[in-house]
N, CA, C and O atoms as CSV, one atom per row, in Angstrom:
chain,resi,resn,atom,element,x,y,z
A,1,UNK,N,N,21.745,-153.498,-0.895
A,1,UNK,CA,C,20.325,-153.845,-0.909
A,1,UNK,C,C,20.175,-155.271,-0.373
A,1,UNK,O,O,20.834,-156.214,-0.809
A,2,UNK,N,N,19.190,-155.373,0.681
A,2,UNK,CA,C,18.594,-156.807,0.725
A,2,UNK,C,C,18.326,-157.934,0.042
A,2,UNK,O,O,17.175,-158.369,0.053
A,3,UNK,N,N,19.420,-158.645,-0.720
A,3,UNK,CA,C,18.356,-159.663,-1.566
A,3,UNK,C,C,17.516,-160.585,-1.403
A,3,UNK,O,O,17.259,-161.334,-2.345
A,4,UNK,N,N,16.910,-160.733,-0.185
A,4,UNK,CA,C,16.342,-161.952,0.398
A,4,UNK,C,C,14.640,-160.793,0.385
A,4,UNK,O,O,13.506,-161.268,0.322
A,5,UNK,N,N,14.928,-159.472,0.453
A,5,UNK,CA,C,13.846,-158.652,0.253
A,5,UNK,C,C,12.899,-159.324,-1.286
A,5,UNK,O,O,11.723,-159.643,-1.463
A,6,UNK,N,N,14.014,-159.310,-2.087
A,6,UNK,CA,C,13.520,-160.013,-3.763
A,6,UNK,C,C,13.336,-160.834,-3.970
A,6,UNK,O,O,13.014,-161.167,-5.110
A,7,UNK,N,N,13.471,-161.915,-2.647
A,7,UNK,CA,C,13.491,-163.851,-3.039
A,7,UNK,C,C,11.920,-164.010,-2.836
A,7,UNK,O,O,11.350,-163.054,-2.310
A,8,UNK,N,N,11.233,-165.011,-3.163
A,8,UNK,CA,C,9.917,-165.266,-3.392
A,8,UNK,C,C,9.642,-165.887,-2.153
A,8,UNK,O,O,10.354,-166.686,-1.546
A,9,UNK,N,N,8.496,-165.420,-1.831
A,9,UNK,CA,C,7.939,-166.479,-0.260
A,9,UNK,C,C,7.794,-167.595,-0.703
A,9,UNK,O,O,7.575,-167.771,-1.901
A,10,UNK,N,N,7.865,-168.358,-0.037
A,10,UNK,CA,C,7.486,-169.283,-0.880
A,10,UNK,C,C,6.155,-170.036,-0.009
A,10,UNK,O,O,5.337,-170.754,-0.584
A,11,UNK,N,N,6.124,-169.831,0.981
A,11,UNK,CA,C,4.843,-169.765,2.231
A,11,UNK,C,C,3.649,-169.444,0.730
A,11,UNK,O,O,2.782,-170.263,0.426
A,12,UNK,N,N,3.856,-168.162,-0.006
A,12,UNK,CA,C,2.679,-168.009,-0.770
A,12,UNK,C,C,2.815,-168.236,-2.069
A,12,UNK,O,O,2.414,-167.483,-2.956
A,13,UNK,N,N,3.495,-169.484,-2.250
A,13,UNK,CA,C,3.336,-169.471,-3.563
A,13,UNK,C,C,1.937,-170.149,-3.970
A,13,UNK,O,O,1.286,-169.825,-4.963
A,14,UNK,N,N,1.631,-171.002,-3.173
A,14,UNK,CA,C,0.286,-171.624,-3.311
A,14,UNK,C,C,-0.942,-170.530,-4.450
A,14,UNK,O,O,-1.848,-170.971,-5.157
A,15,UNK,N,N,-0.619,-169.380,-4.304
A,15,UNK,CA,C,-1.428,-167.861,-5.352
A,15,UNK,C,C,-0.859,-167.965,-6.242
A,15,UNK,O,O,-1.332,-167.252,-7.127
A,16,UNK,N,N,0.168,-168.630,-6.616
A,16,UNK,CA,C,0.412,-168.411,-8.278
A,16,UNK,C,C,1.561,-167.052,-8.572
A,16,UNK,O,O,2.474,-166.846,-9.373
A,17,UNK,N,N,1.094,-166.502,-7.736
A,17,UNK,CA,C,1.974,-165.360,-7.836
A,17,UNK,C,C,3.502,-165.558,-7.287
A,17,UNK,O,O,3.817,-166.347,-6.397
A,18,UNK,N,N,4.485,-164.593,-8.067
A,18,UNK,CA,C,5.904,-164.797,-7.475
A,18,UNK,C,C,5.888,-163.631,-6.717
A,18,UNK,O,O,6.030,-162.519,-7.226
A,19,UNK,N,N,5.649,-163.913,-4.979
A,19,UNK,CA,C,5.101,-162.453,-3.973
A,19,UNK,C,C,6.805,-162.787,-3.486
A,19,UNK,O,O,7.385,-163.859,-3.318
A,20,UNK,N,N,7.226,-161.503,-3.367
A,20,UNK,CA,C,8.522,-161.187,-2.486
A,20,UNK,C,C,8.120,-159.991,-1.427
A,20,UNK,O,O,7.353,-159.039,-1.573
A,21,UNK,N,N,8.768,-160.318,-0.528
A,21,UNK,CA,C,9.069,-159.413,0.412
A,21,UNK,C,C,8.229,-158.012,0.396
A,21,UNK,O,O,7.230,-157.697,1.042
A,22,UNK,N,N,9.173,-157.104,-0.808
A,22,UNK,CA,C,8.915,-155.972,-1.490
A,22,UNK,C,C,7.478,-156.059,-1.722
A,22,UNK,O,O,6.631,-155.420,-1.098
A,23,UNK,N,N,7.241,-156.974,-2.755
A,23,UNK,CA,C,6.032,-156.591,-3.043
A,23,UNK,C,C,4.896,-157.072,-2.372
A,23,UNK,O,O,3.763,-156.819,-2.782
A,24,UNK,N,N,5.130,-157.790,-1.303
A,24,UNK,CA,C,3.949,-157.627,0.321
A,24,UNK,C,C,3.885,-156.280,0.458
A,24,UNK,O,O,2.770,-155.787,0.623
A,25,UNK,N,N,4.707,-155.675,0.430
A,25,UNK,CA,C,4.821,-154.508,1.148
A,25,UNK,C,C,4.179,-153.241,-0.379
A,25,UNK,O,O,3.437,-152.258,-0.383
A,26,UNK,N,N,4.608,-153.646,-0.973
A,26,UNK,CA,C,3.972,-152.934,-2.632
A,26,UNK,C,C,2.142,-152.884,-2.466
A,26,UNK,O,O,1.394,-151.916,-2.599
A,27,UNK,N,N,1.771,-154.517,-2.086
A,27,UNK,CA,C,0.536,-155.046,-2.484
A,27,UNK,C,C,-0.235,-154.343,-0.971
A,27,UNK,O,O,-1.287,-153.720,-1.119
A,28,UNK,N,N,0.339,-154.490,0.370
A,28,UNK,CA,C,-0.452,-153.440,1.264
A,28,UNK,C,C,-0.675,-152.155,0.953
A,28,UNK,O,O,-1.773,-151.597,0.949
A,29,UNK,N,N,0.533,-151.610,0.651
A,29,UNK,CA,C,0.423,-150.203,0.646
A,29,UNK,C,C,-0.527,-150.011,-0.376
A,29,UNK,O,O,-1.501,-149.276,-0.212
A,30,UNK,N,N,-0.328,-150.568,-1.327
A,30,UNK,CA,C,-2.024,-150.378,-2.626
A,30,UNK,C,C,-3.382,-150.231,-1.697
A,30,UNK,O,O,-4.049,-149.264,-1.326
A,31,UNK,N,N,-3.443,-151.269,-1.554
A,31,UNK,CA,C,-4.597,-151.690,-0.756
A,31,UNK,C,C,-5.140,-151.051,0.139
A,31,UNK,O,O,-6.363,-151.023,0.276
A,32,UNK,N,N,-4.108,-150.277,1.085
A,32,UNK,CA,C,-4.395,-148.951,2.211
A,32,UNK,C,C,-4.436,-147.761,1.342
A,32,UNK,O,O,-5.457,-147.078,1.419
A,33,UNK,N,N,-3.499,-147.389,0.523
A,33,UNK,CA,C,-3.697,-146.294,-0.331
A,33,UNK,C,C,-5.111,-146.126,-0.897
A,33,UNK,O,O,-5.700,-145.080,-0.625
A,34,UNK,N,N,-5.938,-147.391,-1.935
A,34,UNK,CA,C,-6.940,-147.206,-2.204
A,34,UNK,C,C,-8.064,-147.677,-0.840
A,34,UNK,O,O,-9.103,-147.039,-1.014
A,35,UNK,N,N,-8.141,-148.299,0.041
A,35,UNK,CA,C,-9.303,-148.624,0.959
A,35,UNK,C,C,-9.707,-147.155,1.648
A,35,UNK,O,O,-10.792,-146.856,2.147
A,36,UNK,N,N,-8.271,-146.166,1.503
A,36,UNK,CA,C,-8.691,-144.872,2.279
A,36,UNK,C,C,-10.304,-144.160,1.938
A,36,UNK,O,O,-11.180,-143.489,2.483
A,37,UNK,N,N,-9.933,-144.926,0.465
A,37,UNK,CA,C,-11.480,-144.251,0.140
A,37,UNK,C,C,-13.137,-144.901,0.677
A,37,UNK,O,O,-14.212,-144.304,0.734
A,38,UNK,N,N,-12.836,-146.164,0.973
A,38,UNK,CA,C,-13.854,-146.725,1.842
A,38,UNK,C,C,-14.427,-146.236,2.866
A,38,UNK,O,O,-15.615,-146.011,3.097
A,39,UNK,N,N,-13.051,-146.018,3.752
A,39,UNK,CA,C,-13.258,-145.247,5.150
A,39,UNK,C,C,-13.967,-143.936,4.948
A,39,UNK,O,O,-14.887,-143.451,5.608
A,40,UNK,N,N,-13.230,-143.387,3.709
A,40,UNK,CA,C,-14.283,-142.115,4.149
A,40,UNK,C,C,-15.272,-142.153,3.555
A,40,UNK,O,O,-15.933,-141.138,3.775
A,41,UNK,N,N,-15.922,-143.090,2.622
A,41,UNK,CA,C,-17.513,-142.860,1.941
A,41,UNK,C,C,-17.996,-143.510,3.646
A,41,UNK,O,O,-18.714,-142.817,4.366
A,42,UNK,N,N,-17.704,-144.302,3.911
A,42,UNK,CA,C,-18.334,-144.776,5.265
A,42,UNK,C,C,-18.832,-143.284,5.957
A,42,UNK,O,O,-19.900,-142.676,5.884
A,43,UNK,N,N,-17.488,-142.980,6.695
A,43,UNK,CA,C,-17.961,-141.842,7.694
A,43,UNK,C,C,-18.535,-140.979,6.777
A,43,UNK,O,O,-18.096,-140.054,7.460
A,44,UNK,N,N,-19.180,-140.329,5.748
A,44,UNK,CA,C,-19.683,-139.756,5.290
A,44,UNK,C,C,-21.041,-139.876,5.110
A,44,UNK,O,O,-21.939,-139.095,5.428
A,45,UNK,N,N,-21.097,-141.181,4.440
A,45,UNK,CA,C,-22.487,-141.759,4.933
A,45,UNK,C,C,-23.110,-141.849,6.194
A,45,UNK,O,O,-24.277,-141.521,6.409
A,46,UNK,N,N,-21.999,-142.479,7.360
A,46,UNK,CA,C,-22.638,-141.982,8.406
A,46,UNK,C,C,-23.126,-140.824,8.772
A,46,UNK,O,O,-24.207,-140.717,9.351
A,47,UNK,N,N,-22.063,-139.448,8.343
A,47,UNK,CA,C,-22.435,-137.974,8.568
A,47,UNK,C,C,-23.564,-137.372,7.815
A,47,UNK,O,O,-24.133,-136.332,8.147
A,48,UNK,N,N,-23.873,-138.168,6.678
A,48,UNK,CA,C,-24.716,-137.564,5.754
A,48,UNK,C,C,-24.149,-136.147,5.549
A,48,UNK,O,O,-24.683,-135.066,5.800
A,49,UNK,N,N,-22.716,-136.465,4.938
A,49,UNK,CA,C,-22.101,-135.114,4.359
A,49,UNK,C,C,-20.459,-135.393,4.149
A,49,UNK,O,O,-19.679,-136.051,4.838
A,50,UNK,N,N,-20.293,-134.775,3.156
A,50,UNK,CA,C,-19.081,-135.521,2.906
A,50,UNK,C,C,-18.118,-134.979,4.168
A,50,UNK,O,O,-18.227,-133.917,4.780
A,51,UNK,N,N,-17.220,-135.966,4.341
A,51,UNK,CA,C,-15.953,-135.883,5.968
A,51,UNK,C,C,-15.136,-136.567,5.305
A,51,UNK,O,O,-15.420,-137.477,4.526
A,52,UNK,N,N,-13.569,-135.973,5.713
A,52,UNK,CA,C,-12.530,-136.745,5.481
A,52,UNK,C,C,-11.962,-137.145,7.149
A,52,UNK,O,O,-11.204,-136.379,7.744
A,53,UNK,N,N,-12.399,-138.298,7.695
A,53,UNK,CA,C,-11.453,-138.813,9.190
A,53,UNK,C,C,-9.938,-138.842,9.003
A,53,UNK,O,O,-9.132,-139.050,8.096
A,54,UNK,N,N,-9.944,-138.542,10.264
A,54,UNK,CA,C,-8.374,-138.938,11.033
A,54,UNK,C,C,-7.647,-140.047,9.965
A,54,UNK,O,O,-6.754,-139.763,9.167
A,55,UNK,N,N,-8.285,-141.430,10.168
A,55,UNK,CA,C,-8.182,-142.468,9.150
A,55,UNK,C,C,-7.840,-142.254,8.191
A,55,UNK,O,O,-6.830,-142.885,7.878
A,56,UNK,N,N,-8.396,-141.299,7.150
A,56,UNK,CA,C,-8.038,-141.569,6.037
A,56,UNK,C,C,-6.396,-140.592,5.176
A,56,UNK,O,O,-5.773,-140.518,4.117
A,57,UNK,N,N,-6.433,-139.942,6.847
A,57,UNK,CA,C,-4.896,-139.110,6.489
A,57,UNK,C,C,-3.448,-140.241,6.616
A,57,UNK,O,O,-2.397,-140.322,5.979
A,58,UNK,N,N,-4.261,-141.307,8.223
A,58,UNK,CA,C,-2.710,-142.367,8.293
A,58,UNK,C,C,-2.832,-143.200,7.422
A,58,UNK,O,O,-1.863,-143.869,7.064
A,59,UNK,N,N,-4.306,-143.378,6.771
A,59,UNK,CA,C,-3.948,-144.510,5.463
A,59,UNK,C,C,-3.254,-144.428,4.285
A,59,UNK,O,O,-2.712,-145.257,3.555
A,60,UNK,N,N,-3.429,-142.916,4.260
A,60,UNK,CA,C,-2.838,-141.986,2.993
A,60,UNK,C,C,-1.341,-142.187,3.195
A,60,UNK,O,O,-0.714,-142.953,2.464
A,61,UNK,N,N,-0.767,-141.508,4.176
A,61,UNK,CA,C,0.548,-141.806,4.699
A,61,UNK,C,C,1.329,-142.865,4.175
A,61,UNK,O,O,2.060,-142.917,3.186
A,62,UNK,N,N,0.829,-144.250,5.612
A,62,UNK,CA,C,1.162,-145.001,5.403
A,62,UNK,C,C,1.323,-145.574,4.107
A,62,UNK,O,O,2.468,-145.704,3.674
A,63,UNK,N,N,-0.042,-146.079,3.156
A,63,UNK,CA,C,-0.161,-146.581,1.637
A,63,UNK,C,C,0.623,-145.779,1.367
A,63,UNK,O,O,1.691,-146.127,1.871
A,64,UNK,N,N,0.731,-144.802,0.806
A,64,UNK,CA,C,1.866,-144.053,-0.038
A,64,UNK,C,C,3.201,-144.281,0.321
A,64,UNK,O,O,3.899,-144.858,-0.513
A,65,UNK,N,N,3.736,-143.924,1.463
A,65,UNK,CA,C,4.880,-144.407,1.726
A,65,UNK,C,C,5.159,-146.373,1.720
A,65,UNK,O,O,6.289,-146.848,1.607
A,66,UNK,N,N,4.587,-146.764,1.784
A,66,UNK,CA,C,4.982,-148.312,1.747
A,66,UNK,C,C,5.237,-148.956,0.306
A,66,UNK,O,O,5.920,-149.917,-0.048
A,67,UNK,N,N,4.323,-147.944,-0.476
A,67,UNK,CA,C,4.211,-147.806,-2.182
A,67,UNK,C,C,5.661,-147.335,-2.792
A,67,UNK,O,O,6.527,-148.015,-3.341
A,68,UNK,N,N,5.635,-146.501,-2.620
A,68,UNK,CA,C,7.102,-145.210,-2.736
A,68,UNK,C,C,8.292,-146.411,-2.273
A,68,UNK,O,O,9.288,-146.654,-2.954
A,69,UNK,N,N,7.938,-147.124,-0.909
A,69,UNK,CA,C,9.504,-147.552,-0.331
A,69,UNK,C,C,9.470,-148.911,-2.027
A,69,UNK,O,O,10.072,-148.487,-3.012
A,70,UNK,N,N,9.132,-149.622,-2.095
A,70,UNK,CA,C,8.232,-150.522,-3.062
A,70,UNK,C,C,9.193,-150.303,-3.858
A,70,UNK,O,O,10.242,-150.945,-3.914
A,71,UNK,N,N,8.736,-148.964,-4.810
A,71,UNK,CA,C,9.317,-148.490,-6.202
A,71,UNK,C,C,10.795,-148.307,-5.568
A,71,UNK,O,O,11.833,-148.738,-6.071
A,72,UNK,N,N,10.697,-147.696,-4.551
A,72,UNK,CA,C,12.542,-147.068,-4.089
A,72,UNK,C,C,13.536,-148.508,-3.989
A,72,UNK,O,O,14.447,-148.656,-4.804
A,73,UNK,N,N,13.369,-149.150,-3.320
A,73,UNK,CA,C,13.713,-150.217,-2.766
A,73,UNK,C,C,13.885,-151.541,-3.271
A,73,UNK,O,O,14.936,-152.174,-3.371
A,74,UNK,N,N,12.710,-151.886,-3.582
A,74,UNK,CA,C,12.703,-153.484,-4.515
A,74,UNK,C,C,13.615,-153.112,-5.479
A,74,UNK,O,O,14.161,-152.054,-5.792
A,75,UNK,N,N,13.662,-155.219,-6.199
A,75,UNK,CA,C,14.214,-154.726,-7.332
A,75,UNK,C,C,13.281,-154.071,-8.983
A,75,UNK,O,O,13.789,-154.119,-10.104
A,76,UNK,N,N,12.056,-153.583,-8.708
A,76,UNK,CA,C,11.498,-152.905,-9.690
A,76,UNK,C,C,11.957,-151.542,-9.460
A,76,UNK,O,O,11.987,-150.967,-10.548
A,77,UNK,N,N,12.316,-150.802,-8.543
A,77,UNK,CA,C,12.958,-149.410,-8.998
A,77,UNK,C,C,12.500,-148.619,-10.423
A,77,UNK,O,O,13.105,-148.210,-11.413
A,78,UNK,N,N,11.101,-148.634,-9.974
A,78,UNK,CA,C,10.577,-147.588,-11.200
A,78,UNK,C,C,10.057,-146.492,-10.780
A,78,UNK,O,O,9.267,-146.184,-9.888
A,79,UNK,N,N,10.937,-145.681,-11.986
A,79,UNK,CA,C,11.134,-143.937,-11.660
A,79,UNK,C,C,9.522,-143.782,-11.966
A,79,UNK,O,O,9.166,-142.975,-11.107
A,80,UNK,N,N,8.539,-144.083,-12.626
A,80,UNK,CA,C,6.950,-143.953,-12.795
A,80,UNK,C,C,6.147,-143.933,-11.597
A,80,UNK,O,O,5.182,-143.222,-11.318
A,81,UNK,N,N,6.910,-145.143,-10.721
A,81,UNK,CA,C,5.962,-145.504,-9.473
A,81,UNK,C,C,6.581,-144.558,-8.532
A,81,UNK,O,O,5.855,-144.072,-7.665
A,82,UNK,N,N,7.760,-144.246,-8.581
A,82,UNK,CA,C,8.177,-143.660,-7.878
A,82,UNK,C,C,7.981,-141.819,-7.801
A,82,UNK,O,O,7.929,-141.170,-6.756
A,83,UNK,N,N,7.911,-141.353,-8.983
A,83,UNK,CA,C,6.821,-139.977,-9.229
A,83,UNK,C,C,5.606,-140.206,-8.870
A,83,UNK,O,O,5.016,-139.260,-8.347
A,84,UNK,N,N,4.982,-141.312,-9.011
A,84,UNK,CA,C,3.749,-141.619,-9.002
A,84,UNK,C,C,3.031,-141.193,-7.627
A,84,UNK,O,O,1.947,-140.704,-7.312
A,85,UNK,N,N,4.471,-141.735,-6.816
A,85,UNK,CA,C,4.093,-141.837,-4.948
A,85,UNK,C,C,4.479,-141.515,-4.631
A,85,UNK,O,O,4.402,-141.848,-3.449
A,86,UNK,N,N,5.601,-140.324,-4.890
A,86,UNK,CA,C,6.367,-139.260,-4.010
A,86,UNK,C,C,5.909,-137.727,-3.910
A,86,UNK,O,O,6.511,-136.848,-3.293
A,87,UNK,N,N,4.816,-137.593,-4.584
A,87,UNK,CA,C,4.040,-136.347,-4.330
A,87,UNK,C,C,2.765,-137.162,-3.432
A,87,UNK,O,O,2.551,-136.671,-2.324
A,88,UNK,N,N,1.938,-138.323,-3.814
A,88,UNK,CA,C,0.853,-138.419,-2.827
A,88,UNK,C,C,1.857,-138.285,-0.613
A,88,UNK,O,O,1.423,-137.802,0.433
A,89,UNK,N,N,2.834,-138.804,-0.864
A,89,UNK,CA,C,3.523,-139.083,0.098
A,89,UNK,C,C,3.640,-138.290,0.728
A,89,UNK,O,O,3.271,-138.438,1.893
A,90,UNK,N,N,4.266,-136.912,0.268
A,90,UNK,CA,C,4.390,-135.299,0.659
A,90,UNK,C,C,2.793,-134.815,1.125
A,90,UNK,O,O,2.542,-134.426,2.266
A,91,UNK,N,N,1.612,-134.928,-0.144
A,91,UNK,CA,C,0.765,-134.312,0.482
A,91,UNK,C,C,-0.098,-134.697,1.843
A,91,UNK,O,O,-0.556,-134.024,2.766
A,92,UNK,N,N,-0.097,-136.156,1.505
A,92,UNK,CA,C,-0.679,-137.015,2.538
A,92,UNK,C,C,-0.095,-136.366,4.509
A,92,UNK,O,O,-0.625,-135.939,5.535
A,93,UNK,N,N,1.115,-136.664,4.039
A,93,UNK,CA,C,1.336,-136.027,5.799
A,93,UNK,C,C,1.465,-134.460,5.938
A,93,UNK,O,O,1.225,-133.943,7.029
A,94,UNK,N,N,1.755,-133.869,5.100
A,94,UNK,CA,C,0.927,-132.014,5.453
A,94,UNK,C,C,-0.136,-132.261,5.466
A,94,UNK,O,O,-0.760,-131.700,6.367
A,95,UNK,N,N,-0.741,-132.955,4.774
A,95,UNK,CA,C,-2.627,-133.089,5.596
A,95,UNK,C,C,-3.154,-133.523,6.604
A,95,UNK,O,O,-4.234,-133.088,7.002
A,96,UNK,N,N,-2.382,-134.614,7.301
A,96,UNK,CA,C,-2.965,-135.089,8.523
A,96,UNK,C,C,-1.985,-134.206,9.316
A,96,UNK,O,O,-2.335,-133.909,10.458
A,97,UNK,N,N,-0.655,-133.690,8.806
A,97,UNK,CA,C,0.164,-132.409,10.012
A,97,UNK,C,C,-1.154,-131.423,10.202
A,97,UNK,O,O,-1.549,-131.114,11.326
A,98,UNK,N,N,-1.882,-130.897,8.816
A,98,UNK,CA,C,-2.874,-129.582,9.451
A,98,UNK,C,C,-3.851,-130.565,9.976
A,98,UNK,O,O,-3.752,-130.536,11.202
A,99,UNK,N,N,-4.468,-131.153,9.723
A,99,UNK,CA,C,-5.929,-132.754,10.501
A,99,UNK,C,C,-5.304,-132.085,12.079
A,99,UNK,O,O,-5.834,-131.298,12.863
A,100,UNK,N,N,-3.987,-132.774,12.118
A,100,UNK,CA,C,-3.612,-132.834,13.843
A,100,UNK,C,C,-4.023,-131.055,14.131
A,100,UNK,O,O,-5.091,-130.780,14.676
A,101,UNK,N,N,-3.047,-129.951,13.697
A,101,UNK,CA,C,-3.112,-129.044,14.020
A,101,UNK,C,C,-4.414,-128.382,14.352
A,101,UNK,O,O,-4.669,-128.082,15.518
A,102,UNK,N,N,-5.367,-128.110,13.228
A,102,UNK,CA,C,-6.510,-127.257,13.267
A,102,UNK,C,C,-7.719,-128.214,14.411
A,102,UNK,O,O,-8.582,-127.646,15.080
A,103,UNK,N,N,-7.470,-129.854,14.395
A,103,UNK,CA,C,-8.525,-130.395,15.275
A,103,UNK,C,C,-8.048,-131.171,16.520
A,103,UNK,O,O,-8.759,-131.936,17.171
A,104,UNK,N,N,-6.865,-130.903,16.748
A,104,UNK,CA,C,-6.154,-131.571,17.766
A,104,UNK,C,C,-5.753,-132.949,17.700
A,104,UNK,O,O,-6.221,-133.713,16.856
A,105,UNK,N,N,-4.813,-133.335,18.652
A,105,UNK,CA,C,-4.787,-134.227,18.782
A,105,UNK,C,C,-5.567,-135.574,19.356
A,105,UNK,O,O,-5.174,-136.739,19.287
A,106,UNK,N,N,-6.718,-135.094,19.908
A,106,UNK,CA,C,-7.096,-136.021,20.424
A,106,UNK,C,C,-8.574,-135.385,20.257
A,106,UNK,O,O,-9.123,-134.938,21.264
A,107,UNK,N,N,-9.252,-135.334,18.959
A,107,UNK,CA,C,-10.387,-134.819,18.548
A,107,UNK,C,C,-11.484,-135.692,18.720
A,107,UNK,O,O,-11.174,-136.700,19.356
A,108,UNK,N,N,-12.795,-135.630,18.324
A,108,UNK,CA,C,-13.804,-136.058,18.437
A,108,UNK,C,C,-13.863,-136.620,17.143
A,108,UNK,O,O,-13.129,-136.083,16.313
A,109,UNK,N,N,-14.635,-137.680,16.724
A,109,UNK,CA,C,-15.112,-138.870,15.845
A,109,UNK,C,C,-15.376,-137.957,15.129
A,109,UNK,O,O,-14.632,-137.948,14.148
A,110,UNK,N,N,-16.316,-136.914,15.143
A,110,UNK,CA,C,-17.162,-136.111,14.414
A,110,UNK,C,C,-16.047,-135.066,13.580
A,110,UNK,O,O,-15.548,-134.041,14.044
A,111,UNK,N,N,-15.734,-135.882,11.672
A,111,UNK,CA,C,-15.201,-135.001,11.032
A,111,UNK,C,C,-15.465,-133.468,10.154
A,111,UNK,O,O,-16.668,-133.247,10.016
A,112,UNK,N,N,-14.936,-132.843,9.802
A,112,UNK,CA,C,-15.579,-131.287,9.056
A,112,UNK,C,C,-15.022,-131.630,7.885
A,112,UNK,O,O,-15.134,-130.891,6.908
């Protein structure tokens, strides 16, 4: 394992917080995991009907997996976080695999 992954930035310590490596990468993937839901009240509102975008399948992805690597990886290795984000992880990309499939790859803005 990396230990320089676990050493503290120290660029940010100025936050108070002891941020490592890992948990940059912990604290995005949160952040994309939950903003997915922004994106889609947005385009929904725009649609005036609920839509799940393109967007909110690679945010799913991505956040989950960056979450998952987090728990896997750092030195917190918790089996909680790690159940927690190894099923969103799985479903997230069979959903944007069928997203791609049923609307193509190179679909129109306009979600169903």
């Amino acid at each position: 394992m990396h230990s320089g992954m676990n050493e503290q930035i120290l660029w940010l310590a100025w936050t108070g917080l002891h941020i490592t490596p890992w948990k940059l990468i912990g604290y995005v993937g949160t952040l994309m995991f939950g903003g997915r839901w922004l994106v889609q009240f947005v385009a929904s509102k725009r649609a005036g009907k609920p839509v799940i975008p393109r967007a909110f399948w690679y945010m799913s992805v991505v956040g989950s997996l960056m979450t998952l690597s987090y728990f896997l990886f750092s030195s917190k290795q918790d089996s909680v976080g790690v159940l927690g984000n190894l099923f969103p992880s799985f479903t997230a990309v069979y959903s944007l695999y069928l997203d791609i499939k049923h609307r193509g790859w190179h679909r129109n803005r306009a979600s169903h």
